[in-house]
N, CA, C and O of each residue as an XYZ file, in Angstrom:
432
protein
N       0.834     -1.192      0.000
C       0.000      0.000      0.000
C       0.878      1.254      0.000
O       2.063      1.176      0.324
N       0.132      2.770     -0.473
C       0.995      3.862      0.023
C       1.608      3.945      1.119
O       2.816      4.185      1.107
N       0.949      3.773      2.262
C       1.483      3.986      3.604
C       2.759      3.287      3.713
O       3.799      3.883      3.993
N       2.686      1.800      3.454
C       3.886      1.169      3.764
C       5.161      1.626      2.574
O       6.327      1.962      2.787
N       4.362      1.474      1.200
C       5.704      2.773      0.472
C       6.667      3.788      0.742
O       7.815      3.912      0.317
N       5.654      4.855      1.926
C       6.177      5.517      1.904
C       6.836      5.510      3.740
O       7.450      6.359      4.386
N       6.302      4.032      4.100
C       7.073      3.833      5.485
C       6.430      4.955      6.705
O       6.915      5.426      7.735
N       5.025      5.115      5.975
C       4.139      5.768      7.253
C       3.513      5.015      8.083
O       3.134      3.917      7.675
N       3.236      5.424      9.503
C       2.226      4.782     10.493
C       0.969      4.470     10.180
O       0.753      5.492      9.528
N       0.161      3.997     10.132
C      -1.192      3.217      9.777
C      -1.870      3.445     10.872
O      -1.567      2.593     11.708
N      -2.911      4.449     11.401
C      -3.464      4.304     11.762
C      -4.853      3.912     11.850
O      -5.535      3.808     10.830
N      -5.618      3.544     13.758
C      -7.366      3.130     13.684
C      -7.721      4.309     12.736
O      -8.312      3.891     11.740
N      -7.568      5.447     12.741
C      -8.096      6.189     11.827
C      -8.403      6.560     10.379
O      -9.340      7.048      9.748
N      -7.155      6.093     10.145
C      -6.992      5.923      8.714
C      -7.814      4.717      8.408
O      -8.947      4.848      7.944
N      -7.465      3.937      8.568
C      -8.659      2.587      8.841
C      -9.968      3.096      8.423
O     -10.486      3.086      7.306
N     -10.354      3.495      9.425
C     -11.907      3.697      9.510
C     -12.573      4.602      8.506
O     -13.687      4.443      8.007
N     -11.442      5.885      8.219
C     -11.877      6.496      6.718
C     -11.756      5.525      5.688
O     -12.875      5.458      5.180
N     -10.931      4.680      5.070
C     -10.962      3.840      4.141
C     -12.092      2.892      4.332
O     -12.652      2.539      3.294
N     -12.538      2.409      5.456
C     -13.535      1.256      5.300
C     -14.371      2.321      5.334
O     -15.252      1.622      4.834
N     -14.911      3.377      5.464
C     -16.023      4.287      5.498
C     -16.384      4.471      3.775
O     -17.408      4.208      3.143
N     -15.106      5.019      3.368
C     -15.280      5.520      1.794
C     -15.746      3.924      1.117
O     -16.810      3.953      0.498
N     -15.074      2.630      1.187
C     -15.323      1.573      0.522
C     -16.414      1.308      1.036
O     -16.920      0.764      0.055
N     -17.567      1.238      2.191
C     -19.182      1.263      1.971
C     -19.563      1.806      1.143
O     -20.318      1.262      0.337
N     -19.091      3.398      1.002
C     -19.746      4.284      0.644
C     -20.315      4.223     -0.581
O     -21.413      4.464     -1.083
N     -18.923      3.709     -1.022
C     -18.656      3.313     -2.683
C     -18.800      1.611     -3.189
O     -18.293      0.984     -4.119
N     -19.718      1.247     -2.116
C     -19.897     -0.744     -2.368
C     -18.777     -1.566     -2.754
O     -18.708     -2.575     -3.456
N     -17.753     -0.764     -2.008
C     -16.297     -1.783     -2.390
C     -16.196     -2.566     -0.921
O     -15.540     -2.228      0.064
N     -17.134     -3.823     -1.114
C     -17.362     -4.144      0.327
C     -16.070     -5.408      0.521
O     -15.843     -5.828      1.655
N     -15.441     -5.835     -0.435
C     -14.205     -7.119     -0.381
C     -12.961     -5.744      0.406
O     -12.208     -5.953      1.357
N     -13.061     -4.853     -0.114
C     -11.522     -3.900      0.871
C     -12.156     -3.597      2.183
O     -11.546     -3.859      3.220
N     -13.628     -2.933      2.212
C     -13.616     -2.633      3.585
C     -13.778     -3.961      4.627
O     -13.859     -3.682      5.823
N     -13.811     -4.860      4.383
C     -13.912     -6.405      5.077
C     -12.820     -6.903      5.244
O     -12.601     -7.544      6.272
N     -11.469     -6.668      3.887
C     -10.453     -7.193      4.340
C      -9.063     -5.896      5.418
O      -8.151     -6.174      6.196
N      -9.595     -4.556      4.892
C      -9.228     -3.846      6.297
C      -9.852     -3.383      7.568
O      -9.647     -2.356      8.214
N     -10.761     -4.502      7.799
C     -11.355     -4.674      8.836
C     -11.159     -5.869      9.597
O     -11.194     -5.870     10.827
N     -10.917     -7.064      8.776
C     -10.219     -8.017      9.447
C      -8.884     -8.007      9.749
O      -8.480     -8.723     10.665
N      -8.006     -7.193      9.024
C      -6.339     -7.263      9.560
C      -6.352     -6.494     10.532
O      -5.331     -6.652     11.201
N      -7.571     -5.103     11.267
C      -7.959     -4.385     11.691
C      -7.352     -5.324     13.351
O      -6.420     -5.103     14.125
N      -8.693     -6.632     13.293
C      -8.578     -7.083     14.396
C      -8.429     -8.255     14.530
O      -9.100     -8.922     15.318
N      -7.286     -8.841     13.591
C      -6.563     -9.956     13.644
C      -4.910     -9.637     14.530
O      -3.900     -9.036     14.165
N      -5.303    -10.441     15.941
C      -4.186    -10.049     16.457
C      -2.635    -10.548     15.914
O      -1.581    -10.116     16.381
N      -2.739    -11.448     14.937
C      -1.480    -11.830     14.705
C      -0.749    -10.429     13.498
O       0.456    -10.179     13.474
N      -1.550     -9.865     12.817
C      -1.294     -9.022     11.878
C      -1.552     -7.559     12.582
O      -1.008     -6.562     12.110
N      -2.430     -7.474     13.764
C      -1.593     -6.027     14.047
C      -1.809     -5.554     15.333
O      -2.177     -4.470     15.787
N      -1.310     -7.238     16.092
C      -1.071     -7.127     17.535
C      -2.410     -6.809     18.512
O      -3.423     -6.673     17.827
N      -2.591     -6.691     19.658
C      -3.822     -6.984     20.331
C      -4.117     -5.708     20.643
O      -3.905     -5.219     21.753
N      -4.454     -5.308     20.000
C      -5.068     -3.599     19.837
C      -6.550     -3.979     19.983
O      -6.992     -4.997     19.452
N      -7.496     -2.942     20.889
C      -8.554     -3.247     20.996
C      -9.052     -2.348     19.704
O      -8.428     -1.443     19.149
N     -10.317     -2.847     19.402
C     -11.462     -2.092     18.681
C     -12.046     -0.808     19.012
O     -12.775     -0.832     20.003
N     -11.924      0.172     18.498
C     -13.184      1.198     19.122
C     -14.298      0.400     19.487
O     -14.818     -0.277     18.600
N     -14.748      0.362     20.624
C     -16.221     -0.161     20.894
C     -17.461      1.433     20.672
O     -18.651      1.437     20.356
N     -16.764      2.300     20.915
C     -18.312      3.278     20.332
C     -19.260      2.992     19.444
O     -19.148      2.899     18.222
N     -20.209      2.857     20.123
C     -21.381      2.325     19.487
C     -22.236      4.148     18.120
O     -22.230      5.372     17.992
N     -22.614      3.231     17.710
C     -22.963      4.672     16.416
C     -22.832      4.189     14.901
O     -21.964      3.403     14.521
N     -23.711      4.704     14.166
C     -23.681      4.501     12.579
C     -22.257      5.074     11.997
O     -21.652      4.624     11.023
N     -21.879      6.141     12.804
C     -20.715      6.354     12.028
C     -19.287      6.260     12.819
O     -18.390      7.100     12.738
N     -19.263      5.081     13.589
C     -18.136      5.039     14.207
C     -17.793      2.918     13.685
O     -18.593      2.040     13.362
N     -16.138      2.902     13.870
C     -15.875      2.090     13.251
C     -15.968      1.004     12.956
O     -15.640      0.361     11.959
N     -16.697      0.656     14.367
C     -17.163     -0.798     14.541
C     -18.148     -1.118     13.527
O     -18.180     -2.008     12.677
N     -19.187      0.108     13.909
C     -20.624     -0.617     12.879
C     -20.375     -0.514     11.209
O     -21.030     -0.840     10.219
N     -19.381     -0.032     11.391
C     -19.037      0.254      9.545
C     -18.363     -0.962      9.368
O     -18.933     -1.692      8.557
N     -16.963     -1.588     10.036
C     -15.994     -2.733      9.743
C     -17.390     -3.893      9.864
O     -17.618     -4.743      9.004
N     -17.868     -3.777     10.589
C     -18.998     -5.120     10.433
C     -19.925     -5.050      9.439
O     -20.464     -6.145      9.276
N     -20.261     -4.338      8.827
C     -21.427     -3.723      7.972
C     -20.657     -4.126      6.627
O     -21.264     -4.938      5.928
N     -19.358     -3.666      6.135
C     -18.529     -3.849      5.269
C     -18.137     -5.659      4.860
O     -18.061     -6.349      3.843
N     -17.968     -5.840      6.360
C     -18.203     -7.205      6.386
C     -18.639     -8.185      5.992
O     -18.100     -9.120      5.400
N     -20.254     -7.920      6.488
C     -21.207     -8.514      6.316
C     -21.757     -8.729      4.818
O     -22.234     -9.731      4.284
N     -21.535     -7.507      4.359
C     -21.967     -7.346      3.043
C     -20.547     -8.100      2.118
O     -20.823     -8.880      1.207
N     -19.661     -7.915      2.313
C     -18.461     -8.621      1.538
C     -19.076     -9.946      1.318
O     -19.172    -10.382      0.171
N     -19.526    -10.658      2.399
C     -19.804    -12.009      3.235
C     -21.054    -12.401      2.072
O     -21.027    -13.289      1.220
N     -22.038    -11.500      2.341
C     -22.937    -11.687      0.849
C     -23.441    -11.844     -0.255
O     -24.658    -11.728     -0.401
N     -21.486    -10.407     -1.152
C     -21.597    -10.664     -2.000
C     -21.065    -11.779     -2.643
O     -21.288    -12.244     -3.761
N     -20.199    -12.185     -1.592
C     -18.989    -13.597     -2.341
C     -20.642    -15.113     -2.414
O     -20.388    -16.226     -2.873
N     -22.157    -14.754     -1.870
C     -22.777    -16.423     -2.366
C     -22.986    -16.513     -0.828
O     -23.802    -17.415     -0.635
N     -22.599    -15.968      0.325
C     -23.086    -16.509      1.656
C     -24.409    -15.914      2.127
O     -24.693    -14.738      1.902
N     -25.179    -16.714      2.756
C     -26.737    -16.309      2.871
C     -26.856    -16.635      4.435
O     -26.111    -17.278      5.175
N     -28.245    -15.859      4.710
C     -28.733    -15.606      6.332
C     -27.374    -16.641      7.680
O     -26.460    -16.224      8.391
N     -27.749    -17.554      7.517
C     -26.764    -17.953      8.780
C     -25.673    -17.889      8.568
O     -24.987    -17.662      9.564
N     -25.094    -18.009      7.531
C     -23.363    -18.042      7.310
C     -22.815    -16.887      7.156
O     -21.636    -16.813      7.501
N     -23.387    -15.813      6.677
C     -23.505    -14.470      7.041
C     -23.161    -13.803      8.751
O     -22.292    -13.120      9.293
N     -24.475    -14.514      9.136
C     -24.640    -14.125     10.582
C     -23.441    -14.626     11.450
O     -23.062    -13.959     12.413
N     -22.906    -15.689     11.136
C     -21.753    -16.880     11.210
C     -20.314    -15.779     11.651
O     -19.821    -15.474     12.737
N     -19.956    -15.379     10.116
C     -18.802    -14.800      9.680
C     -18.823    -13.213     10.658
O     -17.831    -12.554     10.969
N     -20.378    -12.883     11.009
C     -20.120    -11.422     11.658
C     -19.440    -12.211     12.906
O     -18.225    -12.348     13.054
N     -20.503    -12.728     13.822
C     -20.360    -13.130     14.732
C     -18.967    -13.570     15.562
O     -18.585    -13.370     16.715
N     -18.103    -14.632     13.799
C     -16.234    -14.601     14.444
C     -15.618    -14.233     14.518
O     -14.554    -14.603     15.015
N     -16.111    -12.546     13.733
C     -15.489    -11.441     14.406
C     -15.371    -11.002     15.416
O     -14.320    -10.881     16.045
N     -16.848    -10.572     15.855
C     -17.158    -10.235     16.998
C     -16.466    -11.455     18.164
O     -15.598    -10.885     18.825
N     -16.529    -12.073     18.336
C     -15.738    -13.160     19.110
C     -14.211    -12.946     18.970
O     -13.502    -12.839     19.971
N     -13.706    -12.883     17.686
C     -12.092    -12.153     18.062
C     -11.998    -10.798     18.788
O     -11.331    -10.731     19.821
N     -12.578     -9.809     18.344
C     -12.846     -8.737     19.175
C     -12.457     -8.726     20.908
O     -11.662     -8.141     21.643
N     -13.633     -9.840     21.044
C     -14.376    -10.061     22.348
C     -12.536    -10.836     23.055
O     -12.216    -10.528     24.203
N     -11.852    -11.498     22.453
C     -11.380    -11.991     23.139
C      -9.407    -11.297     22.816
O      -8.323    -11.868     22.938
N      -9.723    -10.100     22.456
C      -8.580     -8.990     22.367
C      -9.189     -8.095     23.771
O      -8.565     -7.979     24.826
N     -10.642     -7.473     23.470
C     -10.542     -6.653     24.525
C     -12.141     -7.205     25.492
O     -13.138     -6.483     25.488
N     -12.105     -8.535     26.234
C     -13.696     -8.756     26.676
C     -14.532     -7.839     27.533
O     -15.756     -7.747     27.438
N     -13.520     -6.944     28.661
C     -14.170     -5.613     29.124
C     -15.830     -5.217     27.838
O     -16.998     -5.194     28.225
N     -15.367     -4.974     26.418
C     -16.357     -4.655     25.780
C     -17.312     -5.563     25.110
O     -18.285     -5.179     24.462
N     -16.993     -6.707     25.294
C     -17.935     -7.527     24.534
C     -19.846     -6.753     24.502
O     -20.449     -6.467     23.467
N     -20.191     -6.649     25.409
C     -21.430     -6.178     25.235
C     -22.070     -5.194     24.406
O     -23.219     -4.886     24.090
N     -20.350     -4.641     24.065
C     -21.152     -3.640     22.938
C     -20.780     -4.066     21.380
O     -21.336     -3.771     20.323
N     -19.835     -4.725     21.611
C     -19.510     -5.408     19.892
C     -20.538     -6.334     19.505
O     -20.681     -6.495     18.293
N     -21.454     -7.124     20.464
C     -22.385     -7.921     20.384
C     -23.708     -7.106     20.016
O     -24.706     -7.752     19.694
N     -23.760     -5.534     20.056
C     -24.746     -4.539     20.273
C     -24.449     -4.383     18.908
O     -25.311     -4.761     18.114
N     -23.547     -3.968     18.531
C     -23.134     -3.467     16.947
C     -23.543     -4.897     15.723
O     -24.073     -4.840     14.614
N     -22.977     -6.209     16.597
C     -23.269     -6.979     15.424
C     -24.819     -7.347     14.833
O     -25.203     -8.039     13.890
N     -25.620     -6.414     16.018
C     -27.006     -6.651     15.991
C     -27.697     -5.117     15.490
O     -28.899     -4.859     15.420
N     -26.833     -4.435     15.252
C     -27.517     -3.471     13.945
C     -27.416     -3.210     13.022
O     -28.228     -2.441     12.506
């Protein structure tokens, strides 16, 4: 990517504008796959999630992006629900203090 080109820091922020613009724009395979390296602890260490709950904060967008990636690749109602859910469960078990609200997000 640019960032690593040019040997810049990557931030949650930057993140969350890119998976924001790729909803925006139904590029739901990028915002799903920088949402999973997001909170895959082996790829970028046990960093918790924003848990702020809200339409426009990062959680409900990385799951939303998700979900819909999850859709367009042929997956339907439970396997869908499946794929949010093992997110939310990695999440849950980087930072469990918040589980109650990543479980809140995967349900809007």
């Amino acid at each position: 990517s640019l960032f690593d080109a040019l040997n810049l820091d990557i931030h949650n922020f930057h993140n969350y504008c890119t998976i924001r613009a790729a909803n925006q724009e139904h590029e739901w395979e990028l915002a799903s796959s920088l949402f999973c390296k997001q909170i895959d602890p082996d790829f970028n260490g046990l960093v918790p999630v924003d848990s702020e709950l809200g339409w426009n904060g990062f959680l409900e967008m990385g799951l939303y992006g998700l979900a819909m990636n999850l859709s367009n690749r042929g997956y339907e109602g439970v396997r869908v629900v499946e794929g949010v859910l093992n997110a939310v469960r990695d999440m849950c078990m980087v930072s469990p203090t918040d589980q109650e609200k990543y479980m809140m997000a995967a349900g809007s």
